[in-house]
matplotlib code that plots the C-alpha trace (Angstrom):
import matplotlib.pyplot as plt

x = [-48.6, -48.6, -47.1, -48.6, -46.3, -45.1, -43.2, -39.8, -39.7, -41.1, -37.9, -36.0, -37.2, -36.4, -32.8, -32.1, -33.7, -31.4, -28.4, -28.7, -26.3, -26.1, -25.9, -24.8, -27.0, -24.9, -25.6, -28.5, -29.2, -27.1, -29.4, -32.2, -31.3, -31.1, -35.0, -36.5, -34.2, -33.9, -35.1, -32.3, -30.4, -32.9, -36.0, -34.3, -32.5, -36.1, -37.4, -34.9, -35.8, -39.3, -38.6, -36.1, -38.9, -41.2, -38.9, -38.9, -35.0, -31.9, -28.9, -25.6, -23.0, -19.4, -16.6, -14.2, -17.2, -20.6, -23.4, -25.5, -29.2, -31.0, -34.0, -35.3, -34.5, -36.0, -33.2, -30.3, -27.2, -23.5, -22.2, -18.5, -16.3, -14.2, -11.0, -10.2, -13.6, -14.9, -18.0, -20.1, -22.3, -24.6, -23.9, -26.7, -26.6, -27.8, -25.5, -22.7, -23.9, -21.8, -21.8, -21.9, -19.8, -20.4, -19.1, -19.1, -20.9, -22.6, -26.0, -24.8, -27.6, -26.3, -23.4, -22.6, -20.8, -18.5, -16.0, -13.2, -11.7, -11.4, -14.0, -13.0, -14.9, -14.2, -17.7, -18.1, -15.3, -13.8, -10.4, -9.9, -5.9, -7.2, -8.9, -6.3, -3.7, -5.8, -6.2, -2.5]
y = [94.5, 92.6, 94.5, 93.4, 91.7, 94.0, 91.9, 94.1, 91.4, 88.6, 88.8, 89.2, 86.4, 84.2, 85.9, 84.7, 81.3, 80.5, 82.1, 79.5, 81.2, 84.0, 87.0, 90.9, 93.6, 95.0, 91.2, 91.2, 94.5, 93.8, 90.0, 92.1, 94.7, 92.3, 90.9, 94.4, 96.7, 100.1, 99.3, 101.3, 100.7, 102.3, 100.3, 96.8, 98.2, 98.6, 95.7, 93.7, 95.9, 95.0, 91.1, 91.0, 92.5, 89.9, 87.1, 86.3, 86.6, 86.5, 88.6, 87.3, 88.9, 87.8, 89.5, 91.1, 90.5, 92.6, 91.7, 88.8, 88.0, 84.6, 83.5, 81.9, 78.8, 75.8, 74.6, 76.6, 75.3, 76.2, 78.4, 77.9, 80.8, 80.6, 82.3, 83.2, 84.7, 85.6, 84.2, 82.3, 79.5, 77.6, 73.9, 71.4, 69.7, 71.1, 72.3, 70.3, 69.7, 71.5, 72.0, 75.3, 77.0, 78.4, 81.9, 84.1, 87.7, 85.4, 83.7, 81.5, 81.2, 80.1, 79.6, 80.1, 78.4, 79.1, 77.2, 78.0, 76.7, 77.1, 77.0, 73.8, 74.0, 76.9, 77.9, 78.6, 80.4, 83.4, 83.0, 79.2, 78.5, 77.0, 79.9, 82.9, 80.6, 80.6, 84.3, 84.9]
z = [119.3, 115.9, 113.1, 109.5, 107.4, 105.0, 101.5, 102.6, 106.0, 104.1, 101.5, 104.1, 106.0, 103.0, 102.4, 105.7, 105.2, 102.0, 103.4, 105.8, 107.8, 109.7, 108.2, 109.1, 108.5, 105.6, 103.9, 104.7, 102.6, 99.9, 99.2, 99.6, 97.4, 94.8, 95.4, 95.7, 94.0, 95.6, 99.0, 101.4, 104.1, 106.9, 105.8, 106.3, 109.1, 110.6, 109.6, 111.4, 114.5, 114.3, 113.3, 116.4, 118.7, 117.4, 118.4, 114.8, 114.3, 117.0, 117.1, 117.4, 118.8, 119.2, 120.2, 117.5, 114.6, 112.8, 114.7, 112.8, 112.8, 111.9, 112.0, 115.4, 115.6, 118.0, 119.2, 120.5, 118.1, 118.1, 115.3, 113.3, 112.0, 108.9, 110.3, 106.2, 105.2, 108.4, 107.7, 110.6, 110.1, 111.8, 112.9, 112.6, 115.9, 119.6, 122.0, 123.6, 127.3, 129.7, 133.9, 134.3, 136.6, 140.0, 140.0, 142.8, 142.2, 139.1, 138.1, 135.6, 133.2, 130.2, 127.5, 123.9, 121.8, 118.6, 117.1, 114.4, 111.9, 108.2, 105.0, 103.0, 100.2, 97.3, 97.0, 100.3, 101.1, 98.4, 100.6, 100.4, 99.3, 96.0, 95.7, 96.4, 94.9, 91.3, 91.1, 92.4]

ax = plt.figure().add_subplot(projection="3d")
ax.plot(x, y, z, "-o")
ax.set_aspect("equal")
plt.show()
């Protein structure tokens, strides 16, 4: 079943295609918020649903974070997480080629990758050390 595209999940689509990052669903409302002033909580949340069902966006889960959606990419890519900000972001290049394992009791059918490290750039990161140090 097609759903009609309604402008609530074509703003969102382009939130998500800025952010060029991942982003979690409380982001994800707040950006949109800010294109289509009072749309709530439950409508994006839905929308999501719906763009998720259609294979239009992916969910990302990690342990210990907020589940993150993005838009569907090609390519499966690895993702990097700012250990100050928390914030995950997508890396530009496919995924490193592994052997996967044999493990008994498994079908090993895949991997994810995620790598950590820290933002180095002040824009991008609100808890860089030039940062916290200037509003100490």
């Amino acid at each position: 079943m097609t759903k009609r595209k309604t402008k609530q999940r074509e703003v969102i689509l382009e939130v998500l295609t800025q952010a060029s990052r991942p982003l979690t669903r409380t982001e994800l409302h707040q950006e949109t918020l800010a294109r289509l002033p009072g749309i709530g909580f439950a409508t994006v949340s839905r929308a999501v649903n719906d763009l998720l069902a259609q294979q239009e966006l992916v969910h990302l889960q990690y342990p210990g974070q907020p589940n993150r959606y993005e838009i569907a990419a090609d390519i499966e890519h690895p993702h990097i997480l700012c250990i100050r900000c928390q914030k995950i972001f997508d890396l530009p290049e496919g995924m490193p080629e592994l052997s996967l394992p044999k493990v008994k009791g498994f079908k090993v059918g895949g991997y994810e990758v995620l790598y950590f490290g820290e933002c180095t750039k002040r824009k991008t990161c609100p808890h860089h050390p030039a940062t916290e140090a200037k509003n100490s």
